[in-house]
C-alpha positions in Angstrom: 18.1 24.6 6.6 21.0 24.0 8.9 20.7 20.4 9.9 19.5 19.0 6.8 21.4 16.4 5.5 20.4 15.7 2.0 23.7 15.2 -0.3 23.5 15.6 -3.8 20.0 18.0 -3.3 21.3 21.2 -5.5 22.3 19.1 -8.1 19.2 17.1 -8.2 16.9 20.2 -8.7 19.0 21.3 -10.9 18.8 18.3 -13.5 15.3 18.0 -13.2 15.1 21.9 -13.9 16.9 21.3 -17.1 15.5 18.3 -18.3 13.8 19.3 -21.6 10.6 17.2 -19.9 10.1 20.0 -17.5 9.6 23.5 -17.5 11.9 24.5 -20.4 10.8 22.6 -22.7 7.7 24.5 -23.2 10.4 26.9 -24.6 9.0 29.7 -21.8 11.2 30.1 -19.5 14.7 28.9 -18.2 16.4 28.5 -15.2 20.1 29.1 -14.0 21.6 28.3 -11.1 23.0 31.6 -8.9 25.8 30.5 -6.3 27.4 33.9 -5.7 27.0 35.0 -1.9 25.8 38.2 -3.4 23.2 36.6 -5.6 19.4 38.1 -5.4 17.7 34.6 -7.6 13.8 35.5 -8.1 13.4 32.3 -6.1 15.1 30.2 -3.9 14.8 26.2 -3.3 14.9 24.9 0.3 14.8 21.7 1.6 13.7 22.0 5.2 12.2 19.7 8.1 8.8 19.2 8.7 8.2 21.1 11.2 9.6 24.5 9.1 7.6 23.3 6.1 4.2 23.4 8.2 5.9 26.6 10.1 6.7 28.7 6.9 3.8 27.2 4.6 0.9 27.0 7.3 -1.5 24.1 5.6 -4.9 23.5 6.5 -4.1 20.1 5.2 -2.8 17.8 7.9 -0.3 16.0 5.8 3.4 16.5 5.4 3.9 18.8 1.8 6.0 21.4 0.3 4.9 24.7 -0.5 6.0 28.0 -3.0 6.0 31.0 -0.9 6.4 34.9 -3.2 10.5 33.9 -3.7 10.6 30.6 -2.1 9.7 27.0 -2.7 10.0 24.7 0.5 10.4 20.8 -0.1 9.5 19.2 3.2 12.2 16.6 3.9 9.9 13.9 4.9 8.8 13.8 1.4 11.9 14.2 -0.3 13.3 11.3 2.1 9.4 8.9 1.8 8.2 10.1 -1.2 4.7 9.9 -1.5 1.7 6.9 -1.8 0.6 7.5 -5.3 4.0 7.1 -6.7 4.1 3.9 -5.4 7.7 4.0 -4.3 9.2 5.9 -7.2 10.8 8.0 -5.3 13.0 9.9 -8.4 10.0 10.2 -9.8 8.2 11.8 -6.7 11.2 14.2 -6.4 10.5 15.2 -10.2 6.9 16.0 -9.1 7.9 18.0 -6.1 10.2 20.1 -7.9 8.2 20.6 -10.8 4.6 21.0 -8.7 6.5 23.8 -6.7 8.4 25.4 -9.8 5.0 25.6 -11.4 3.3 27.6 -8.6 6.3 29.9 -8.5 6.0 30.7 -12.2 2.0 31.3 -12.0 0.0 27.8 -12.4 -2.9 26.7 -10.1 -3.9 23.2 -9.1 -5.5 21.2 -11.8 -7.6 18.1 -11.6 -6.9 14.9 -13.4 -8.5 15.2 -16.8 -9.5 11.9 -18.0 -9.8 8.4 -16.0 -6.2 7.1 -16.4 -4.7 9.9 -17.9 -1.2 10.9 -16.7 -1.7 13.3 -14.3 -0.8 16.8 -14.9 2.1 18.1 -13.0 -0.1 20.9 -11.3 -2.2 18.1 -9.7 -1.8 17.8 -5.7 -0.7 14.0 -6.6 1.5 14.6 -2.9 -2.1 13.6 -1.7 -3.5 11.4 -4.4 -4.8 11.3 -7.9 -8.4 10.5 -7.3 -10.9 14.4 -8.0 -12.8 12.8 -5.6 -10.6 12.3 -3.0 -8.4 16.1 -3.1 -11.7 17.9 -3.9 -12.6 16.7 -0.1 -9.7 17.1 1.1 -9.6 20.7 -0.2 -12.3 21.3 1.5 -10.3 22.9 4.7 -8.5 25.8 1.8 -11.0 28.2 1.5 -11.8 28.6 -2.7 -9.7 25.2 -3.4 -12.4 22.8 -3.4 -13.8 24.6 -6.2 -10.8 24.0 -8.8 -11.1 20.5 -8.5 -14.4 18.2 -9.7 -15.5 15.3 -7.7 -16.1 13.5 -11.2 -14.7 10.2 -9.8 -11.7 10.3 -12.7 -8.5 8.8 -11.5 -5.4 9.7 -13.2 -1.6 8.0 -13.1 1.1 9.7 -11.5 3.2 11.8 -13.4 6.4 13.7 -12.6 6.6 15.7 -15.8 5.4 19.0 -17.4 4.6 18.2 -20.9 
C-alpha cells in the first residue's frame, strides 16, 4: 500500500514461508517468490493500514486483524507494528502467526480451536484475539456459522507461531 513503511517486510514473509516449521514442511506445497512486473502469483501478500484492512476484509469483529481474500492475504499494519496480547510481546513470533494464519486460509484451512488445556495452539487458531474456546467462540458470535467451529470447553492453549 503506498504509504506503508515497513522495511525488510518481503523478506520477512519470505523466511517464514520457507522455514521447514511452516507450510513446507508438511512436504505439500511450496512457495516462490514472483517479482517480475508481469507476474500473475496465485496470491499476493500486502501489508496495509488499518483502515484498508477493515475496508478490504469487512470484519464483524471490532478488532484490528488481517484477512485472506480469493488471491490476497492483507496483514493489517497495526498488528505487524503491536503484535498481539496473547503473544505477550513476541512480536517475531506474532509475525510468524500472521503469516502463517493467513497462508493457511489461502491454501484451504478453517479456524480450529485449541485442543487440549495448555497445548500449543494450532496455527489455524484466531490467537490475533486470544487462545481461550471460550472467549473466540463469543466473540465469534457476530460471523454468522463461526461460533459453531469453536467449543466453549474452557481449554486454554499457548501461543504458537508454527504449522507443525
Amino acid at each position: 500500500e503506498d504509504g506503508v513503511d515497513a522495511p525488510g517486510f518481503a523478506e520477512q514473509v519470505d523466511t517464514i514461508l520457507t522455514d521447514p516449521r511452516g507450510w513446507i514442511g508438511q512436504g505439500k506445497v511450496a512457495f516462490r517468490r514472483e517479482t517480475t512486473p508481469d507476474a500473475r502469483p496465485e496470491v499476493r501478500i500486502s501489508l496495509t493500514t488499518p483502515g484498508t484492512s477493515r475496508r478490504l476484509c469487512g470484519f464483524a469483529i471490532p478488532y484490528d486483524s488481517s484477512c485472506h481474500l480469493t488471491h490476497r492475504i492483507v496483514l493489517n499494519l497495526a498488528r505487524w507494528v503491536r503484535g498481539a496480547h496473547s503473544f505477550g510481546g513476541d512480536l517475531a513470533g506474532y509475525r510468524t502467526y500472521a503469516v502463517n494464519h493467513e497462508m493457511g486460509h489461502a491454501l484451504g484451512f478453517g479456524h480450529v480451536g485449541c485442543p487440549a488445556p495448555g497445548a500449543p495452539a494450532p496455527v489455524m487458531m484466531q490467537q490475533t484475539f486470544g487462545l481461550s474456546n471460550t472467549y473466540l467462540a463469543e466473540l465469534n458470535r457476530a460471523e454468522p456459522g463461526a461460533a459453531t467451529r469453536i467449543r466453549a470447553d474452557g481449554a486454554v492453549c499457548r501461543p504458537n507461531p508454527w504449522v507443525g
